[in-house]
C-alpha positions in Angstrom: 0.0 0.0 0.0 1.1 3.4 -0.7 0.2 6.9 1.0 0.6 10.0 0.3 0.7 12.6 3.0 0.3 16.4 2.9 1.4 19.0 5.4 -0.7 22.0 5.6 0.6 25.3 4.5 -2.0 26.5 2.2 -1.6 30.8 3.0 0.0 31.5 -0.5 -0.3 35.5 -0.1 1.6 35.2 3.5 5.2 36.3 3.8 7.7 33.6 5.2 11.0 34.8 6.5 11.9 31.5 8.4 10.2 27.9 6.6 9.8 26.2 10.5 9.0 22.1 9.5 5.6 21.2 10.2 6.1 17.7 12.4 2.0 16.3 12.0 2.8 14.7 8.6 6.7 13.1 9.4 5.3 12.1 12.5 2.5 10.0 11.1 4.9 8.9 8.2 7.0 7.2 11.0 4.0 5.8 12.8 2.4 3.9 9.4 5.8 3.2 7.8 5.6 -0.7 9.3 2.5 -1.0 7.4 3.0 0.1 4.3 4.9 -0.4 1.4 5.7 2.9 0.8 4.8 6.7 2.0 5.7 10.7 0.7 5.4 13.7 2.4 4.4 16.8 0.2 5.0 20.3 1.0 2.8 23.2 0.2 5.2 25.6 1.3 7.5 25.0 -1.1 5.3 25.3 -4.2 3.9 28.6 -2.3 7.4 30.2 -2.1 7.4 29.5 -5.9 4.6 31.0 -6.0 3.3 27.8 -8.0 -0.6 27.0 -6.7 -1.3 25.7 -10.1 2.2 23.2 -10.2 1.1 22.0 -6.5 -2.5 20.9 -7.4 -0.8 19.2 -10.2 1.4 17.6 -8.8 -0.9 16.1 -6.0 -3.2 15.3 -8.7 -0.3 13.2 -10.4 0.6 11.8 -7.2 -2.9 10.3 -6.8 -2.3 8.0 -10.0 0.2 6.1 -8.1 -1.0 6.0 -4.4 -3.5 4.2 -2.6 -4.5 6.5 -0.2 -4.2 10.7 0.9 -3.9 11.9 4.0 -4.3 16.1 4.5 -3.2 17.5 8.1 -6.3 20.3 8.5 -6.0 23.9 10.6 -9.1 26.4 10.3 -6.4 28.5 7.7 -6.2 26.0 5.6 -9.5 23.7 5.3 -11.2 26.2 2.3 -7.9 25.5 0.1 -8.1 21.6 1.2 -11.7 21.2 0.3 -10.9 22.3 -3.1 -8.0 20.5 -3.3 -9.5 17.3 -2.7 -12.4 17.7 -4.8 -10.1 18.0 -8.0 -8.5 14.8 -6.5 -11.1 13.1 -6.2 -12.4 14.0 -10.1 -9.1 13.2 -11.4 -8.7 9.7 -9.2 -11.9 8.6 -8.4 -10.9 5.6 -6.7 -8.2 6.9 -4.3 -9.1 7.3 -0.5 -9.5 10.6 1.4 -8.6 10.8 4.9 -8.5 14.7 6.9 -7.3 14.5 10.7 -5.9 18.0 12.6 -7.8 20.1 15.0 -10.3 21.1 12.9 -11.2 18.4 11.8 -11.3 17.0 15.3 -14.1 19.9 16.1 -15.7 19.7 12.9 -15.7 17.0 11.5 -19.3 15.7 11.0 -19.9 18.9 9.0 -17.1 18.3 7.5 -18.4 14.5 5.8 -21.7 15.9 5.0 -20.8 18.7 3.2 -17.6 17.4 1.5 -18.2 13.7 -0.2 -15.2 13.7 -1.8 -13.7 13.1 1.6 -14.1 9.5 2.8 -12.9 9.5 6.2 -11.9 11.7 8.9 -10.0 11.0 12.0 -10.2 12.9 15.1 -7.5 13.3 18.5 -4.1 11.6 18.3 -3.0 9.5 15.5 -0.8 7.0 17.1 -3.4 4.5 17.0 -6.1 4.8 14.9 -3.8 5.8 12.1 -2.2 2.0 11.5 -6.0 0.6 12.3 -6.9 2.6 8.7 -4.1 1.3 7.3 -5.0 -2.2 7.9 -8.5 -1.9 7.4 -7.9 -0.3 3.9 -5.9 -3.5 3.4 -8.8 -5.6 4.3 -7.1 -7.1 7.4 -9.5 -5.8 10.1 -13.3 -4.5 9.8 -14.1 -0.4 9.7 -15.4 -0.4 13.0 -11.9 -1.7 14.3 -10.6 1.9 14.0 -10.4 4.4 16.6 -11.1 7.6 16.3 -12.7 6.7 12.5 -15.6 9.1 11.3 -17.3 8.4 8.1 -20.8 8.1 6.4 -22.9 5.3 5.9 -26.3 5.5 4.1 -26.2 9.2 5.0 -25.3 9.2 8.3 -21.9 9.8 10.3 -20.5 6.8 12.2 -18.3 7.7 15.0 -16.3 4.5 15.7 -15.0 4.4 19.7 -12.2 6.6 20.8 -8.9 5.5 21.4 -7.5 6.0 24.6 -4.2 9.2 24.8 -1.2 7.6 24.0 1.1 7.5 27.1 4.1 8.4 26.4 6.0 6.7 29.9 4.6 3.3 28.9 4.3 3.1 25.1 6.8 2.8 22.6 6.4 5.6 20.0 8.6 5.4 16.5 10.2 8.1 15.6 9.5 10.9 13.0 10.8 10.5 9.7 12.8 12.7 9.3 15.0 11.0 6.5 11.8 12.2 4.6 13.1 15.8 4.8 13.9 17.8 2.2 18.1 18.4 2.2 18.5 22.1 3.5 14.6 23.4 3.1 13.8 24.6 6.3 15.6 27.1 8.4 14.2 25.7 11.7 12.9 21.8 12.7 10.8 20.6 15.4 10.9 18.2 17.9 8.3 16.7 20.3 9.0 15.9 23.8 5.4 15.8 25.3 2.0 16.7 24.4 -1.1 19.1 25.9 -1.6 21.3 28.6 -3.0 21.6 32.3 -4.2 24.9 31.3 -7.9 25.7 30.2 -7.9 29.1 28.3 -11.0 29.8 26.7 -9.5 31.4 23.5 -7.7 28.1 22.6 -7.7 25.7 20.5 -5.9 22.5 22.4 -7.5 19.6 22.1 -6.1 18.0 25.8 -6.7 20.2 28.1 -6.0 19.4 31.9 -4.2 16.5 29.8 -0.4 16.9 30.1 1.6 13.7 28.8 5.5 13.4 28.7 8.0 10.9 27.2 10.7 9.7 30.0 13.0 12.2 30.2 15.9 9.3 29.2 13.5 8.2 26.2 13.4 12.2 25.2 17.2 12.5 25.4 17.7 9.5 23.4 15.1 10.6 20.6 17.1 14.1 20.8 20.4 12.4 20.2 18.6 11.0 16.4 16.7 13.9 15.8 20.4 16.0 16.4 22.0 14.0 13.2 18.9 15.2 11.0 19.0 18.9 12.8 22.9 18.7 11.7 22.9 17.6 8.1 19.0 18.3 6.8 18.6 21.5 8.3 19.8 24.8 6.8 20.7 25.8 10.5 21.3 24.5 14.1 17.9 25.8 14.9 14.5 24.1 16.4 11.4 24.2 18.6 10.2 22.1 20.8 6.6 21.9 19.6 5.1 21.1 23.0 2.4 23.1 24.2 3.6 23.8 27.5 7.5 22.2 27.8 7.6 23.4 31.4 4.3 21.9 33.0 6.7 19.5 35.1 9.7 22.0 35.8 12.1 18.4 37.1 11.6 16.9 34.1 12.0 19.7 32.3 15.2 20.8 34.1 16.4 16.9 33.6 15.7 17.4 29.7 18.0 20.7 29.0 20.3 19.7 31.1 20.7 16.1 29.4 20.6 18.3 26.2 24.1 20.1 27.2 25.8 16.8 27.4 24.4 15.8 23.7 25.7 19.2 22.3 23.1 21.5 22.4 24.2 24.3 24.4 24.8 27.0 21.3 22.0 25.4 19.3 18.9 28.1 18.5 16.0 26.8 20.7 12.8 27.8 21.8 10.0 26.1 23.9 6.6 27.3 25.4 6.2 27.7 28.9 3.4 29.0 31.2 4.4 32.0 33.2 4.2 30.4 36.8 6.4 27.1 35.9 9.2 29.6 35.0 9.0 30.5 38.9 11.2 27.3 39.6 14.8 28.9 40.0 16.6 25.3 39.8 15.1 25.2 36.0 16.0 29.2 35.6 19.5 28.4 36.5 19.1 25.4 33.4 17.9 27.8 31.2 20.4 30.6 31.8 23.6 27.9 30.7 22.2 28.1 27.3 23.6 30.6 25.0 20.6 30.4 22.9 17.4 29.2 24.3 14.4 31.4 23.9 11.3 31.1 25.7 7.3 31.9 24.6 5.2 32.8 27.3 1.3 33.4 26.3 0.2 36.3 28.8 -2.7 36.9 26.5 -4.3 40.3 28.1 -2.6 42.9 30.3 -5.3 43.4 33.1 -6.9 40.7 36.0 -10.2 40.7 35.0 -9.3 40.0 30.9 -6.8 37.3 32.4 -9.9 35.9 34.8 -12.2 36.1 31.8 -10.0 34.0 29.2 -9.3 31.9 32.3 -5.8 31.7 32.2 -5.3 31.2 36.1 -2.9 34.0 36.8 -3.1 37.6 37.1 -0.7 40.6 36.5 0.6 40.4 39.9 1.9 36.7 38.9 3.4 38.3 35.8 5.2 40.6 37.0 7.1 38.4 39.6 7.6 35.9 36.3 9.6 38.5 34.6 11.1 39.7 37.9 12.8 36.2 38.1 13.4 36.0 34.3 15.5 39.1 34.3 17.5 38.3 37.7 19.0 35.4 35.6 19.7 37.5 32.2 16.8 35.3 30.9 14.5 38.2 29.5 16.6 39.0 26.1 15.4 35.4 24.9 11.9 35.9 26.0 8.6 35.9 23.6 5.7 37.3 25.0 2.0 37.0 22.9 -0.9 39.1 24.2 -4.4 39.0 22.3 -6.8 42.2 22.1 -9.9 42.5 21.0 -11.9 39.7 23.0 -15.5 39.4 21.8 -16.3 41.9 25.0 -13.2 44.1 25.0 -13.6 48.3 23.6 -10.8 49.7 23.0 -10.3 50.5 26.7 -9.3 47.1 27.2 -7.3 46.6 24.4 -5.5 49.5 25.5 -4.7 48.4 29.0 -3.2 45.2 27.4 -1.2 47.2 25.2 0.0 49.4 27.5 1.5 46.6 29.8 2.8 44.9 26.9 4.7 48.4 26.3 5.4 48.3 29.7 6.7 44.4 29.6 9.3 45.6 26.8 10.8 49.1 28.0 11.2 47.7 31.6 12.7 44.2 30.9 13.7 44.2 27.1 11.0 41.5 26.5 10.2 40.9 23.1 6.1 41.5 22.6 3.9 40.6 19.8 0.2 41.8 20.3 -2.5 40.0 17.8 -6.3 40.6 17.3 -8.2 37.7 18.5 -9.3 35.6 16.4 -12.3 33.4 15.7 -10.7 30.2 15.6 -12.2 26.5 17.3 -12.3 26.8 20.7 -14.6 28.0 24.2 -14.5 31.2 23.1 -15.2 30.3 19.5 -18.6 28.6 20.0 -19.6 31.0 22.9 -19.6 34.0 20.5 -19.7 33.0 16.9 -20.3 29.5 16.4 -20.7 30.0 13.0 -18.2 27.6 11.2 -19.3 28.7 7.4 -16.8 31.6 7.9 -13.8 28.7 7.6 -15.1 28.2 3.6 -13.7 31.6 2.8 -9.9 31.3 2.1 -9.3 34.6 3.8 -11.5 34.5 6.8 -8.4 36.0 8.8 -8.4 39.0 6.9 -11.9 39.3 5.6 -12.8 43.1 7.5 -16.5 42.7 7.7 -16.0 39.1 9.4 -13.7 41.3 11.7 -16.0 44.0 12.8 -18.3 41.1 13.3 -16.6 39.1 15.6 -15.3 42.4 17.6 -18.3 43.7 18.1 -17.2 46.5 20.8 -14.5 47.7 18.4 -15.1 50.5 15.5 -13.6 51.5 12.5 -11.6 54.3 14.3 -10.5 52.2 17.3 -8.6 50.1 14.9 -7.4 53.3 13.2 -6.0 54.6 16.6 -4.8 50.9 17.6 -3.0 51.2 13.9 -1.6 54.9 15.3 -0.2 53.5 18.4 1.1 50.3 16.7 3.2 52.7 14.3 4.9 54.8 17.1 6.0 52.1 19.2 7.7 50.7 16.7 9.4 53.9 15.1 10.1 54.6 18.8 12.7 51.1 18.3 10.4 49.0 20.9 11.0 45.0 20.2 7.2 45.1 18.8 4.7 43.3 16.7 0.7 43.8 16.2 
């Protein structure tokens, strides 16, 4: 059996200064690769960069003559592009297999099958297990309702086959990306995975596992590092990664056992950054880690700049906790490697609010040399999402993220010259050299 997979990249008009490697597809190619005969990772970003949309549809389209089945990674940017995509597939090769999986296909995926026939199965959550179950099933070893996490019609309804249980990384035995599949010297910056979800429950976000926060053995991590390190050295255009966990500093021990193992593999001047969550970062043993690295940079999602936007979004800290974060972070000469994201523009924020989150971002930066990007909120699966739009036609327009009248829709406290004076302040502090991005 052979399967094609496709990365998702599908923003032709966006700028790309640094090609970061998606991991979703490389990771899956590793997974399936014992039961297969053969598998091929496509990248859109490469044909986008040419600016060739036409060669990439033509290509996939090609590629469908000689495969068996087509897997397409899904995020709310790209679906509109994908739907299309697959439908010329599916005209040109009618009897190759569709399969989406990604977040949003996980929320969406029953409107998804109905309105998309073309596609003939979806699969939801993690991929470590159901994805070999397809596998087999399209091989006619096991029955369809064998597979976990399986969604597909029959007789014009949707099935949902049983979940699988989360993969535990302590206890399982997980193959590793393949990243032989990697294009020589394509992307500036790889990406690694050392665990997966989050014990936080923000409204605004998209995260699948929530409260959920799993972790390969910190030995089993180190070992994977020490392969991944040989790719990083010889695939990559530089000695730069991320760690695409969503929180790498949930357990601060582990964490602290990680980058400390890391030193001993080589990795001290490498370019690095991971996610934390501002109140692991108040662990000084792991600051101390952190501050032996010539080159590790942190992101820290603070989201809004006053307690009761932080209470709303529920992000369990408030300013107070901030401020002792980056209190710490500067006492060990961490802060000129620290991200921060803030989001304005909350379905109930004026420009009052967004203001006050502004300002403290401002404030964040001149203080403490923090690096600060600021970002309208946007409507994308999640709490928040279904509380106050709901309406997932708005993912069918290609540009959704830019369309203005969805904008002023989904802000509906923020006018025409609020984003005009936003726009104002946005220009000055960055003529005024603050480390700034809105």
């Amino acid at each position: 059996m052979k399967v094609l997979l496709v990365n998702t990249d599908f923003r032709y008009n966006s700028d790309v200064k640094v090609k970061v490697q998606p991991l979703t597809m490389y990771t899956i190619a590793g997974i399936i690769s014992p039961f297969v005969e053969e598998v091929k990772v496509i990248e859109p970003m490469k044909y986008r960069l040419q600016n060739s949309k036409d060669e990439f549809l033509s290509v996939l389209i090609s590629e469908a003559q000689n495969v068996d089945l087509i897997a397409f990674t899904v995020n709310s940017f790209s679906w509109a592009e994908i739907s299309k995509v697959s439908k010329e597939i599916k005209q040109n090769a009618k009897d190759i297999k569709i399969v989406v999986g990604g977040i949003h296909v996980s929320y969406f995926y029953k409107e998804i099958l109905i309105k998309n026939p073309q596609i003939d199965f979806a699969l939801v959550g993690e991929a470590e297990k159901s994805f070999p179950k397809l596998i087999q099933y399209l091989k006619g070893e096991i029955e369809i309702e064998q597979v976990p996490n399986l969604k597909y019609q029959k007789h014009g309804q949707v099935i949902s086959n049983k979940a699988a249980t989360l993969v535990d990384f302590k206890k399982e035995k997980i193959p590793m990306p393949r990243y032989d599949l990697l294009e020589n010297k394509f992307f500036d910056r790889l990406t690694f995975e050392a665990s997966r979800g989050c014990e936080g429950n923000c409204s605004f976000c998209s995260v699948l596992h929530k409260r959920c926060w799993r972790c390969y053995d910190e030995r089993d991590v180190l070992n994977r590092l020490d392969i991944f390190k040989k790719y990083l050295d010889e695939r990559c255009k530089s000695k730069d990664f991320i760690f695409t966990d969503d929180c790498f500093t949930t357990d601060q021990s582990w964490a602290g056992k990680v980058l400390k193992g890391m030193m001993e593999l080589g990795f001290q001047s490498y370019n690095i950054l991971i996610e934390a969550r501002a109140k692991n970062l108040w662990d000084e043993s792991l600051l101390e880690v952190i501050s032996g690295y010539d080159n590790l940079h942190i992101q820290i999602g603070i989201e809004s700049g006053y307690d009761e936007g932080l209470s709303m979004i529920n992000k369990e800290i408030r300013v107070s906790d901030i401020l002792k974060t980056v209190s710490l972070l500067d006492k060990y000469g961490i802060c000129k490697n620290v991200f921060t994201s803030f989001i304005i523009g909350f379905p109930w924020e004026t420009k009052k609010e967004c203001m006050e989150t502004i300002k403290f971002a401002a404030f964040l930066n001149d203080q403490y040399g923090i690096e600060v990007n600021v970002a309208w909120w946007m409507p994308l699966p999640s709490n928040l999402f279904f509380k106050y739009t709901g309406n997932t036609d708005i993912f069918n327009n290609e540009l959704f993220s830019t369309d203005s009248e969805l904008f002023y829709c989904t802000h509906p406290k923020i006018s025409v010259d609020d984003v005009s004076s936003i726009g104002i302040c946005d220009f000055l502090y960055k003529n005024l050299g603050i480390n700034w991005r809105l």
